[in-house]
PDB file of N, H, CA, C and O in Angstrom:
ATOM      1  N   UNK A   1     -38.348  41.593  95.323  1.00  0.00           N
ATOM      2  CA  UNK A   1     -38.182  41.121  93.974  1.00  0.00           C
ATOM      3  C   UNK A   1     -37.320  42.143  93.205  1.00  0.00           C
ATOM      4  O   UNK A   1     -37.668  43.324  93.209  1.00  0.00           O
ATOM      5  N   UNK A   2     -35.966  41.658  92.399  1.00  0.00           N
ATOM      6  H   UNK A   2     -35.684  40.699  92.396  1.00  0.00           H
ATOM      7  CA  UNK A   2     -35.635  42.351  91.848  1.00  0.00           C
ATOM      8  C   UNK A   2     -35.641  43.431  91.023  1.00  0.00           C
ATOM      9  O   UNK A   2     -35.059  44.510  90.914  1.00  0.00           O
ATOM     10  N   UNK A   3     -36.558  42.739  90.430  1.00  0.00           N
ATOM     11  H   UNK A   3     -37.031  41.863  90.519  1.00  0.00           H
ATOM     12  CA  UNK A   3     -37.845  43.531  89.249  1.00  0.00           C
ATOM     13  C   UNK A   3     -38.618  44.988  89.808  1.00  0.00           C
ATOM     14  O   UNK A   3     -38.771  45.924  89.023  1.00  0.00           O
ATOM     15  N   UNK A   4     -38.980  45.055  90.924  1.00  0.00           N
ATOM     16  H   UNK A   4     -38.855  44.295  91.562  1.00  0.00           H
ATOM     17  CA  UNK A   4     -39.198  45.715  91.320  1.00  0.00           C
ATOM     18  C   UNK A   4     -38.526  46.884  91.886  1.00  0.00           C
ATOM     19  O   UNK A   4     -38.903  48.056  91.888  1.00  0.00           O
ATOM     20  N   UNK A   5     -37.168  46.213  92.502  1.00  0.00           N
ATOM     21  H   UNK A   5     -36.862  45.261  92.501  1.00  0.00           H
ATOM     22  CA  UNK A   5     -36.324  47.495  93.135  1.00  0.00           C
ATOM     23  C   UNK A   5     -35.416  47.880  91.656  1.00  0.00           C
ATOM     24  O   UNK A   5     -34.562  48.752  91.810  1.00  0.00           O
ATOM     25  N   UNK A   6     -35.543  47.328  90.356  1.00  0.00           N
ATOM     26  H   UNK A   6     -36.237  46.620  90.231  1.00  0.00           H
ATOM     27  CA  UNK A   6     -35.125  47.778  89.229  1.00  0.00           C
ATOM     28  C   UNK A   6     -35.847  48.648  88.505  1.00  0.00           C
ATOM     29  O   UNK A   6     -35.250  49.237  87.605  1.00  0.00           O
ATOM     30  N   UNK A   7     -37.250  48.926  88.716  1.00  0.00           N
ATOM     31  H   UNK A   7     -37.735  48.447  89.447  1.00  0.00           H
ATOM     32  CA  UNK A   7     -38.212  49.826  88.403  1.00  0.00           C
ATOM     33  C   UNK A   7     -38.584  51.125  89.089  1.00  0.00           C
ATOM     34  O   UNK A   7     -38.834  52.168  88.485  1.00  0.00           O
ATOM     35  N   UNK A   8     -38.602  50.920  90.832  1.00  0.00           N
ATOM     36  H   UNK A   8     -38.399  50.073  91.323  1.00  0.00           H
ATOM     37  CA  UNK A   8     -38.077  51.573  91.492  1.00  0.00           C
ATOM     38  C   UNK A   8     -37.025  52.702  91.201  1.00  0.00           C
ATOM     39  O   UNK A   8     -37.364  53.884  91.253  1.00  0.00           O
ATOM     40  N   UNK A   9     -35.514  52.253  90.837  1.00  0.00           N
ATOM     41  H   UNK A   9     -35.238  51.292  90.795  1.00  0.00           H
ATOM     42  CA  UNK A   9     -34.586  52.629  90.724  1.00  0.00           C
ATOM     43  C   UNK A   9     -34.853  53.532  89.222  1.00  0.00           C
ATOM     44  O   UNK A   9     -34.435  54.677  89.050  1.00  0.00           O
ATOM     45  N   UNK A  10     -35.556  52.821  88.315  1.00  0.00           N
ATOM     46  H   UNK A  10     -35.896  51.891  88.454  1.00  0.00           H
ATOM     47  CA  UNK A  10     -36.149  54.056  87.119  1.00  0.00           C
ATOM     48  C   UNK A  10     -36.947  55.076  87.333  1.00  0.00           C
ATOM     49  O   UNK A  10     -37.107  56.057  86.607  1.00  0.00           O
ATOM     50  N   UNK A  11     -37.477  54.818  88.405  1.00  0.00           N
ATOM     51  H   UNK A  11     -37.347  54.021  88.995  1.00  0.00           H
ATOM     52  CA  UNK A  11     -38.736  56.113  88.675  1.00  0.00           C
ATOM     53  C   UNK A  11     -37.872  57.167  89.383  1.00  0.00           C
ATOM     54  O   UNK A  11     -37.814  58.325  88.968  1.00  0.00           O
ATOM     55  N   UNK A  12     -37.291  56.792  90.320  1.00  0.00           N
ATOM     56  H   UNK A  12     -37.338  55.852  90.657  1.00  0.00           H
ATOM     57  CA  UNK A  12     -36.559  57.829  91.264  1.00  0.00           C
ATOM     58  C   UNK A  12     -35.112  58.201  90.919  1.00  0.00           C
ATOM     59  O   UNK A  12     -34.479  58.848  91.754  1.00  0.00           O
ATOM     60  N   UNK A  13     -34.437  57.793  89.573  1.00  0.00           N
ATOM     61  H   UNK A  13     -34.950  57.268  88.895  1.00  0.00           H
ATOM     62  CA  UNK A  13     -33.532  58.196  88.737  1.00  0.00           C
ATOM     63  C   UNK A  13     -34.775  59.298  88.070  1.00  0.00           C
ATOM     64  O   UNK A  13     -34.618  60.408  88.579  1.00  0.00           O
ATOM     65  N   UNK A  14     -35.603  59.282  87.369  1.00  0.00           N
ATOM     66  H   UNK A  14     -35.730  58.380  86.956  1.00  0.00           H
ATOM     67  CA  UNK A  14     -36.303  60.420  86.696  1.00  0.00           C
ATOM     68  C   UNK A  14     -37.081  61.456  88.192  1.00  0.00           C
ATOM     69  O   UNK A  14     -37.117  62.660  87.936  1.00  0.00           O
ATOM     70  N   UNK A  15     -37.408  61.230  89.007  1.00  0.00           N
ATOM     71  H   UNK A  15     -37.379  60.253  89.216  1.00  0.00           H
ATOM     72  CA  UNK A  15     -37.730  62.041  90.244  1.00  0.00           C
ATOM     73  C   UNK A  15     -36.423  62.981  90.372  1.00  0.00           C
ATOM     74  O   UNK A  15     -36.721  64.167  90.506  1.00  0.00           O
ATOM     75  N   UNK A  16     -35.057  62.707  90.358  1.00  0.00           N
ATOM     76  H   UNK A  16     -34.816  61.743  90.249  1.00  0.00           H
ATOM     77  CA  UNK A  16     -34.039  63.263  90.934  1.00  0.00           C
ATOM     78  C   UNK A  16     -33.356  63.930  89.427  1.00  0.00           C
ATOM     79  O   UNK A  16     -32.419  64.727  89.474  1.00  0.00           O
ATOM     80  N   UNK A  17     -33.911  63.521  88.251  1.00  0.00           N
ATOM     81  H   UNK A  17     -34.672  62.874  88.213  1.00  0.00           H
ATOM     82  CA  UNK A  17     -34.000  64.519  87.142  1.00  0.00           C
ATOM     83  C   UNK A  17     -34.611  66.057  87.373  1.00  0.00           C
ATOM     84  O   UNK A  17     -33.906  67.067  87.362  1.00  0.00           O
ATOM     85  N   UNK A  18     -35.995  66.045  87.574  1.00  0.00           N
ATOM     86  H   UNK A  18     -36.567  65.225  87.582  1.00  0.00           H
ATOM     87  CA  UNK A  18     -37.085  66.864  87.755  1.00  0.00           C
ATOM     88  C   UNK A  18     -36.888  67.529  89.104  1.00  0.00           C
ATOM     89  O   UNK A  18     -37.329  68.678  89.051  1.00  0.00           O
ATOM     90  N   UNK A  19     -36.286  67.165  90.532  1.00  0.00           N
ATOM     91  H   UNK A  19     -35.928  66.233  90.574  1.00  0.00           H
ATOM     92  CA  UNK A  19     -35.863  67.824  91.698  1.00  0.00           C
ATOM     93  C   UNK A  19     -34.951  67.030  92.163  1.00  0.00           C
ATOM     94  O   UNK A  19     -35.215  65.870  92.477  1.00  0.00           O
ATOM     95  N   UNK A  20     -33.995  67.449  92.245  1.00  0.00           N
ATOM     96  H   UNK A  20     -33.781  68.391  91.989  1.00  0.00           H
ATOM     97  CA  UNK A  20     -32.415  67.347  92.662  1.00  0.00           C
ATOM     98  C   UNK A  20     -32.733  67.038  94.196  1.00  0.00           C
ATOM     99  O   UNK A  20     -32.140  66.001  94.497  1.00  0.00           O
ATOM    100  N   UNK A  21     -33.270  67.425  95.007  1.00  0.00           N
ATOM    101  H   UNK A  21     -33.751  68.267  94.763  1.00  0.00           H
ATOM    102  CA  UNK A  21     -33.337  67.127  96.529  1.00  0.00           C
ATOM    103  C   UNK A  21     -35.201  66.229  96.656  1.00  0.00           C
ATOM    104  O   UNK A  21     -36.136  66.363  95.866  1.00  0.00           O
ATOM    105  N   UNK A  22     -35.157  65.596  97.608  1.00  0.00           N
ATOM    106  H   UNK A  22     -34.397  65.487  98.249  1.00  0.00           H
ATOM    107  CA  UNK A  22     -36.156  64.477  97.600  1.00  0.00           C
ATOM    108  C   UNK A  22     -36.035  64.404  99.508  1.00  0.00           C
ATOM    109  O   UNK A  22     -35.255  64.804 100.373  1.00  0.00           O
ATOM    110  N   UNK A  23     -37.520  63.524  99.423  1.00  0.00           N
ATOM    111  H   UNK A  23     -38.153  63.199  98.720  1.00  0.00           H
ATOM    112  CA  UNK A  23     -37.606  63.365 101.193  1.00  0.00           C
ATOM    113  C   UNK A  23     -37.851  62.277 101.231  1.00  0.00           C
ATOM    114  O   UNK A  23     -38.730  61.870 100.471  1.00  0.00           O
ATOM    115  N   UNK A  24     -37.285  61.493 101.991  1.00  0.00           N
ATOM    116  H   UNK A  24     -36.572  61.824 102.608  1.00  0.00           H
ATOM    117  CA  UNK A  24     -37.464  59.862 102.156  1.00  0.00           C
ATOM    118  C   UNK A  24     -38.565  59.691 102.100  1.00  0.00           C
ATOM    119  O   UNK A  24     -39.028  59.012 101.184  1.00  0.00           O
ATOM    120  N   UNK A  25     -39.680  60.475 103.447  1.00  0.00           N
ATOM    121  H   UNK A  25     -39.304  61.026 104.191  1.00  0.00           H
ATOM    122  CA  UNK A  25     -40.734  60.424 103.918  1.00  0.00           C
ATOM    123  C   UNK A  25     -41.824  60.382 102.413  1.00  0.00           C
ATOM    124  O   UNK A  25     -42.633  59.484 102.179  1.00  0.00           O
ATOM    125  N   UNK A  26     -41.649  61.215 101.812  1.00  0.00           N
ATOM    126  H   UNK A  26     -40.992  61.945 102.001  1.00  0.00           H
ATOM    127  CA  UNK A  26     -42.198  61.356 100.751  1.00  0.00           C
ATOM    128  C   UNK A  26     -42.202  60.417  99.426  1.00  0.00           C
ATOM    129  O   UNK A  26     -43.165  60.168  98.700  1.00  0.00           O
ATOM    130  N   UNK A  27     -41.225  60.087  99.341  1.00  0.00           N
ATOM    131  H   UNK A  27     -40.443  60.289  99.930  1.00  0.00           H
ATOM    132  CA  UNK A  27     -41.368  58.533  98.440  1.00  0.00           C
ATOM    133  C   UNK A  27     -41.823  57.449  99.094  1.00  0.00           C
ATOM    134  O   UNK A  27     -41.732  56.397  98.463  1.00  0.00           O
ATOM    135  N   UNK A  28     -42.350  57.387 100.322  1.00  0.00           N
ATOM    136  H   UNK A  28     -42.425  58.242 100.836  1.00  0.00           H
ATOM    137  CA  UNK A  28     -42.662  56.265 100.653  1.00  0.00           C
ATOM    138  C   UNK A  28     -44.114  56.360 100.935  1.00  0.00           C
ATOM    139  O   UNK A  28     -44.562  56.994 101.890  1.00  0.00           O
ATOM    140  N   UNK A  29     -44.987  55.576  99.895  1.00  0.00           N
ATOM    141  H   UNK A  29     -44.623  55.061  99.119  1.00  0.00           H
ATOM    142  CA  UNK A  29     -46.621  55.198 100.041  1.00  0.00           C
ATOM    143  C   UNK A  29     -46.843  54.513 100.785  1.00  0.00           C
ATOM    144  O   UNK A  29     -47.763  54.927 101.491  1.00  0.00           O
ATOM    145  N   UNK A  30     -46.288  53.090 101.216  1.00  0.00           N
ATOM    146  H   UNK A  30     -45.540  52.754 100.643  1.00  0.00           H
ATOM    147  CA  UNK A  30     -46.127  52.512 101.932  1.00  0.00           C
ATOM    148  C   UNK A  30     -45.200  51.685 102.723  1.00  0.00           C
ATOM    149  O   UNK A  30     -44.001  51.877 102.928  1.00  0.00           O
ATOM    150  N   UNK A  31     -45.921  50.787 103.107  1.00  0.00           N
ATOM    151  H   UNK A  31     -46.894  50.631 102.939  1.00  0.00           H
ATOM    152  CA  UNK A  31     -44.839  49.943 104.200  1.00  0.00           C
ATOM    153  C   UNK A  31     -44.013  48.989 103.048  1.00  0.00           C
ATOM    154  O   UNK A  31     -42.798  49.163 102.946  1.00  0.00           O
ATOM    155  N   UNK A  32     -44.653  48.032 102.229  1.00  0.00           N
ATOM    156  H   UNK A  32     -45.640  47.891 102.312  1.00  0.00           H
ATOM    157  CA  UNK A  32     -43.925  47.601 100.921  1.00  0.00           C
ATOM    158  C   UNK A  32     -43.064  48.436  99.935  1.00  0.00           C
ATOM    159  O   UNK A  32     -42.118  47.917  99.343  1.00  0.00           O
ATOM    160  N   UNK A  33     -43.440  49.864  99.753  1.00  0.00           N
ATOM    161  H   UNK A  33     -44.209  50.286 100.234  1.00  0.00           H
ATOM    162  CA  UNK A  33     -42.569  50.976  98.507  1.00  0.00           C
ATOM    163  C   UNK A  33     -41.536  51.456  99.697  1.00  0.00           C
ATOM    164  O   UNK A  33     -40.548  52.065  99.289  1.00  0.00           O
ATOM    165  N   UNK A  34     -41.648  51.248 101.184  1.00  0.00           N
ATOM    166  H   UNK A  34     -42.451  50.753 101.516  1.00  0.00           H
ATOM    167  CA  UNK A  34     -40.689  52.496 101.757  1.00  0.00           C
ATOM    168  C   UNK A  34     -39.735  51.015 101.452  1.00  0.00           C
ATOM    169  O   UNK A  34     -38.826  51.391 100.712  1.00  0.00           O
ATOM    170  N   UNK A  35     -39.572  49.493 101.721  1.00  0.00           N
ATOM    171  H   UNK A  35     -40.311  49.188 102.322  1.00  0.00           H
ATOM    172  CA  UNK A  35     -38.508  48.723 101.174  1.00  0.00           C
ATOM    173  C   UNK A  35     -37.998  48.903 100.650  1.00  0.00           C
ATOM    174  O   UNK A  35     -36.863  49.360 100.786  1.00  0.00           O
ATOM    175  N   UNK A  36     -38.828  48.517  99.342  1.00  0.00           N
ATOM    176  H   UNK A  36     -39.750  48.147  99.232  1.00  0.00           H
ATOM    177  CA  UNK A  36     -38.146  49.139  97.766  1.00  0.00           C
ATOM    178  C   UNK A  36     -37.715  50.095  97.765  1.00  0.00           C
ATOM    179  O   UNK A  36     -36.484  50.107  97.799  1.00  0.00           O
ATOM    180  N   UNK A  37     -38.281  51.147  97.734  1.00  0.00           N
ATOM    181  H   UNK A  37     -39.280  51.138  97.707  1.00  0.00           H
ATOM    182  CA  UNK A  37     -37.516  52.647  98.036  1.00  0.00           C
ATOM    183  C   UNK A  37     -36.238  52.755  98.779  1.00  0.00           C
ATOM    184  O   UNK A  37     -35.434  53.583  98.352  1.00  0.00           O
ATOM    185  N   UNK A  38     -35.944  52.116  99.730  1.00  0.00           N
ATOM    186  H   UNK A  38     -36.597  51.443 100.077  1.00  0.00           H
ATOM    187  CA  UNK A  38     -35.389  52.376 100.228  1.00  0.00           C
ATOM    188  C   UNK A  38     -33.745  51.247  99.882  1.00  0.00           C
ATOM    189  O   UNK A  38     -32.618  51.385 100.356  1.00  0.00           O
ATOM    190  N   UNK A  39     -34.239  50.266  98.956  1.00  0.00           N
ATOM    191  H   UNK A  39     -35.155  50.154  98.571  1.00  0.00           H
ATOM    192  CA  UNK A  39     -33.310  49.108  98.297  1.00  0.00           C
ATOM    193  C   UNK A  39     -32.969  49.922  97.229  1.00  0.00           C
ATOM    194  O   UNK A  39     -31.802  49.748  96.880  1.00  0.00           O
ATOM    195  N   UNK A  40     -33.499  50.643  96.670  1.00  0.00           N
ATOM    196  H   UNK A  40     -34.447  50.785  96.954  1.00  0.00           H
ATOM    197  CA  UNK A  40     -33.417  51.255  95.404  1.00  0.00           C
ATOM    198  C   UNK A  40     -32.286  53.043  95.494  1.00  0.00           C
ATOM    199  O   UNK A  40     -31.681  53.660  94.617  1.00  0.00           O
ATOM    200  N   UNK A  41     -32.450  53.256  96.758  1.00  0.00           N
ATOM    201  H   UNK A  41     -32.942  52.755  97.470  1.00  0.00           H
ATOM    202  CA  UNK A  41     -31.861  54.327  97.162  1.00  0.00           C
ATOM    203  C   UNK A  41     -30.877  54.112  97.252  1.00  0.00           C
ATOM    204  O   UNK A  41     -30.088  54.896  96.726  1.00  0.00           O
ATOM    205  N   UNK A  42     -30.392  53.008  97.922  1.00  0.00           N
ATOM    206  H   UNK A  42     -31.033  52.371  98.350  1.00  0.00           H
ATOM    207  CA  UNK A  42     -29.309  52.512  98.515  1.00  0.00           C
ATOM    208  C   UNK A  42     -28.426  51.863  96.927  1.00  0.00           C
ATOM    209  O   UNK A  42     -27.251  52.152  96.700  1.00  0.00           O
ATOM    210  N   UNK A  43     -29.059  51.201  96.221  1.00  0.00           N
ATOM    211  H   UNK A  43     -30.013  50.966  96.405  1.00  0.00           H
ATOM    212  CA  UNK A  43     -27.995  51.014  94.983  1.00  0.00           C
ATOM    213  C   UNK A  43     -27.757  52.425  94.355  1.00  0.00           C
ATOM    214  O   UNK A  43     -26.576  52.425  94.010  1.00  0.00           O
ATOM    215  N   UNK A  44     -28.282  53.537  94.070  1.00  0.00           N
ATOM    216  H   UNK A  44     -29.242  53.537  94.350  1.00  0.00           H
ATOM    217  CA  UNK A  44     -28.213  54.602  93.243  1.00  0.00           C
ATOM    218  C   UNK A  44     -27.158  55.364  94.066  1.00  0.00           C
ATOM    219  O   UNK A  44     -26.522  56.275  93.535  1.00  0.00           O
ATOM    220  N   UNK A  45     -26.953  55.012  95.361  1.00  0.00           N
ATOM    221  H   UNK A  45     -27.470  54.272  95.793  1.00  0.00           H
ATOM    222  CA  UNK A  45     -25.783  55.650  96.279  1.00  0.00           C
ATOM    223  C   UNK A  45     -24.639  55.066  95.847  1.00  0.00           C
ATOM    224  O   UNK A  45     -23.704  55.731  95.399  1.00  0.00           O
ATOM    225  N   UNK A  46     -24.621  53.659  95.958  1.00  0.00           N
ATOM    226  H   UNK A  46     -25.380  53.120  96.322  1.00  0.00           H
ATOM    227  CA  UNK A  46     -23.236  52.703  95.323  1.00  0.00           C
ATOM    228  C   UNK A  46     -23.099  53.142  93.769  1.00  0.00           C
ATOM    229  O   UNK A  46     -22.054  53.047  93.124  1.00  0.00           O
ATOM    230  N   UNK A  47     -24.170  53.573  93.341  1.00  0.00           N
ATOM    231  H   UNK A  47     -25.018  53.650  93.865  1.00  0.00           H
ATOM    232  CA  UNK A  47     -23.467  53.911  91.795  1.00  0.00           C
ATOM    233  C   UNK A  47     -23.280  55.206  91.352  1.00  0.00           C
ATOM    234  O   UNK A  47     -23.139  55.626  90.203  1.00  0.00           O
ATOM    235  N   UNK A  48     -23.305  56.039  92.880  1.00  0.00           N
ATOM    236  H   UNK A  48     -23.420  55.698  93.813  1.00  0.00           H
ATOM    237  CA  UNK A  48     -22.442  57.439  92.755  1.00  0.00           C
ATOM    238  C   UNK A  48     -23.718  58.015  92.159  1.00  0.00           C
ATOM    239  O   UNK A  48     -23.358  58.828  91.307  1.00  0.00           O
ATOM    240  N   UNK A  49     -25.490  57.946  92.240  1.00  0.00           N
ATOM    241  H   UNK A  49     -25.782  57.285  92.931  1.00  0.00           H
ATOM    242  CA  UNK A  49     -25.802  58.703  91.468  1.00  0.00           C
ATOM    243  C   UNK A  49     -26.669  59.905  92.699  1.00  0.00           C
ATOM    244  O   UNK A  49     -27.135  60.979  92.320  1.00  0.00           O
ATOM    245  N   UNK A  50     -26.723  59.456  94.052  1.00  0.00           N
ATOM    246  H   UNK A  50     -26.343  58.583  94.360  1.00  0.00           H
ATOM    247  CA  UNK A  50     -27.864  60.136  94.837  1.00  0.00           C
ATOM    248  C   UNK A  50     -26.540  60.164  96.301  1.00  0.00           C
ATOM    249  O   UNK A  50     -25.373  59.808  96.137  1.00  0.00           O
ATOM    250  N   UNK A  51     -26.861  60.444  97.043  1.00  0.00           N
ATOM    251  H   UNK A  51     -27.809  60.733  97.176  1.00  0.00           H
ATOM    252  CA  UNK A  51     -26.191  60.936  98.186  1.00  0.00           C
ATOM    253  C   UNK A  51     -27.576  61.327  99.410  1.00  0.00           C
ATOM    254  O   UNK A  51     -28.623  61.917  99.145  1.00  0.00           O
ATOM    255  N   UNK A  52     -27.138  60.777 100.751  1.00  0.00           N
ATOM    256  H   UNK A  52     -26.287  60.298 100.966  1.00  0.00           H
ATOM    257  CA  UNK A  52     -27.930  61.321 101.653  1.00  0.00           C
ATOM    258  C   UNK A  52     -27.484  62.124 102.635  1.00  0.00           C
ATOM    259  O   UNK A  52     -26.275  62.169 102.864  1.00  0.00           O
ATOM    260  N   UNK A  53     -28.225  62.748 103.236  1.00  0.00           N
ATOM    261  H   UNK A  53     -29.207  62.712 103.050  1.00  0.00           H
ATOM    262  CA  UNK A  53     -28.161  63.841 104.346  1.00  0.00           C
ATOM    263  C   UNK A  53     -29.107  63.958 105.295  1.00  0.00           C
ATOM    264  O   UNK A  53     -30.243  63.747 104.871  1.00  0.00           O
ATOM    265  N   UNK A  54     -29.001  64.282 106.683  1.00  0.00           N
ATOM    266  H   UNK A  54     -28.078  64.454 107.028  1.00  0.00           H
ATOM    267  CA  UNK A  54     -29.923  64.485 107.515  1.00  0.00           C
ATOM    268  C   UNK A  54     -29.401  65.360 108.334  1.00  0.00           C
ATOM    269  O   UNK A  54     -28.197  65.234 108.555  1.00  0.00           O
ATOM    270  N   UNK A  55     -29.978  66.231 108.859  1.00  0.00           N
ATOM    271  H   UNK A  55     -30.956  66.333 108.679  1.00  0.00           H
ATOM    272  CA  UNK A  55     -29.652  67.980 109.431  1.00  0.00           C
ATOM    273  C   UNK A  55     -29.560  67.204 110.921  1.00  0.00           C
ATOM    274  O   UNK A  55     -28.429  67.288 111.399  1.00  0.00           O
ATOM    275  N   UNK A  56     -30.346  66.602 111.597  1.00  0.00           N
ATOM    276  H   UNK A  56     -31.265  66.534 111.208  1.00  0.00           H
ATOM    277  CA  UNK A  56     -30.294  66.166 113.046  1.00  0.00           C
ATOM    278  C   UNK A  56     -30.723  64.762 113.298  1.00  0.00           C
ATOM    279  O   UNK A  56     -31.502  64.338 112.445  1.00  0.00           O
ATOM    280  N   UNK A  57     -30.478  64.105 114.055  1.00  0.00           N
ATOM    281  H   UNK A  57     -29.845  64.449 114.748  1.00  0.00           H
ATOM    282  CA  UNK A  57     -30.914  62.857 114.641  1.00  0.00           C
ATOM    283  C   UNK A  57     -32.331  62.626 114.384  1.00  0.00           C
ATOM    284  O   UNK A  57     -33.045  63.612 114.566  1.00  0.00           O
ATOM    285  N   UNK A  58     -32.938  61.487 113.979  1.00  0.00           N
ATOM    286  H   UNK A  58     -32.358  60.687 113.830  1.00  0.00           H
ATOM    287  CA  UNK A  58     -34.372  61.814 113.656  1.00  0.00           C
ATOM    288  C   UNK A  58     -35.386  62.295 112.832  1.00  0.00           C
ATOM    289  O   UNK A  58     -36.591  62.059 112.739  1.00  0.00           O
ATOM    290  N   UNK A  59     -34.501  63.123 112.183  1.00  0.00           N
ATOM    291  H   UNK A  59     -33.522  63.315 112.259  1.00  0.00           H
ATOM    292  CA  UNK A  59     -35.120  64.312 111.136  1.00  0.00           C
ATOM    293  C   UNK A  59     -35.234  62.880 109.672  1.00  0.00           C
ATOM    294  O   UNK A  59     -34.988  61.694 109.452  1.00  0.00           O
ATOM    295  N   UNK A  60     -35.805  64.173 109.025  1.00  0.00           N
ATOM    296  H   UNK A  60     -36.004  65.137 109.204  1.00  0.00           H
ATOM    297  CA  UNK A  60     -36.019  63.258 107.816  1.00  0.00           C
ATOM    298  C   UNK A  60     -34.961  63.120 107.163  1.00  0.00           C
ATOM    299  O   UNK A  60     -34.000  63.839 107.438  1.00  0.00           O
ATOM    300  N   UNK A  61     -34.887  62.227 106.206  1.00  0.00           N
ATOM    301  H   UNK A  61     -35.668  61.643 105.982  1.00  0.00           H
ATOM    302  CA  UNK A  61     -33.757  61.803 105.440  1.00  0.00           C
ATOM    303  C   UNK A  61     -33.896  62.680 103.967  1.00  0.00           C
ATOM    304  O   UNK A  61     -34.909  62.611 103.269  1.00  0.00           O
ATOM    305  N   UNK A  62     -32.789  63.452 103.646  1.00  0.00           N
ATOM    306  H   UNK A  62     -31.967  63.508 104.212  1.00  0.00           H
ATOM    307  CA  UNK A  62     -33.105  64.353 102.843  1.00  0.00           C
ATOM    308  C   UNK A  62     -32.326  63.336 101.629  1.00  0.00           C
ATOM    309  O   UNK A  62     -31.389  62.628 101.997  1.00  0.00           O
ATOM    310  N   UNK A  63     -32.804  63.315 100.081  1.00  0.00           N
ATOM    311  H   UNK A  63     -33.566  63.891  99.782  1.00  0.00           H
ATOM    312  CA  UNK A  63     -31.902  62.353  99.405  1.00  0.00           C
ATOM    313  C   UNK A  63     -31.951  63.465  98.032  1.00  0.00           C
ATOM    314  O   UNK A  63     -32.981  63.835  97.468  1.00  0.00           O
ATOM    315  N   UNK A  64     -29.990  64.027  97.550  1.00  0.00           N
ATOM    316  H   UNK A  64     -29.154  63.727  98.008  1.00  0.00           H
ATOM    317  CA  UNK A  64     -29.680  64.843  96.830  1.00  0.00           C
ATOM    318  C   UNK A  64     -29.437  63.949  95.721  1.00  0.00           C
ATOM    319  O   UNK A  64     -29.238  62.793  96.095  1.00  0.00           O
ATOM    320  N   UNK A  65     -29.377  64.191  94.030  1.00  0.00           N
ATOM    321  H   UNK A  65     -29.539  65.129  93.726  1.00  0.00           H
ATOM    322  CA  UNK A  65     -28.825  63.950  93.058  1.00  0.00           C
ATOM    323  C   UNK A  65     -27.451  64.290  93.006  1.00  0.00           C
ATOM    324  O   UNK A  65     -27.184  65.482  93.158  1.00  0.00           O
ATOM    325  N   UNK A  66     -26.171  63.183  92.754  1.00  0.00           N
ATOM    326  H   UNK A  66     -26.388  62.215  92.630  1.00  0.00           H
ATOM    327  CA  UNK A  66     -25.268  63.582  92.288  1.00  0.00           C
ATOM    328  C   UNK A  66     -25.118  63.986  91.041  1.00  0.00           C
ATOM    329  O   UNK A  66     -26.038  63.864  90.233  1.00  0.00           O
ATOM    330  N   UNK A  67     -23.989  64.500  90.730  1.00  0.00           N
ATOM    331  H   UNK A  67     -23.242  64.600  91.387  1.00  0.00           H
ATOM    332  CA  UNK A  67     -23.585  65.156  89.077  1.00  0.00           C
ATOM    333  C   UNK A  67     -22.404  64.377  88.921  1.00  0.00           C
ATOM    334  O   UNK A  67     -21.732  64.474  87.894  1.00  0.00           O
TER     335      UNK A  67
END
């Protein structure tokens, strides 16, 4: 639901206020929020505001704030 990955996208715009680097693993409560979370990550990348990284194959998904 839209609504949701639009609320989403407000919480973890203010998360990446407060710490600039974030762990996938860690925003995700569950099997329904790692979706969203993860719909919501993915627009804040297209709008130039977050960027991802991962050190090795497997590893966690590290997610930075752009400036």
């Amino acid at each position: 639901d839209q609504e949701q990955i639009d609320d989403r996208i407000y919480e973890l715009e203010e998360l990446l206020r407060e710490n600039p680097s974030l762990s996938f693993n860690e925003l995700c409560r569950s099997r329904n929020n790692c979706v969203v979370t993860l719909l919501a990550l993915l627009e804040l990348c297209r709008m130039g505001k977050a960027e991802f990284s991962q050190e090795e194959l497997f590893a966690d998904v590290k997610i930075n704030a752009r400036t």
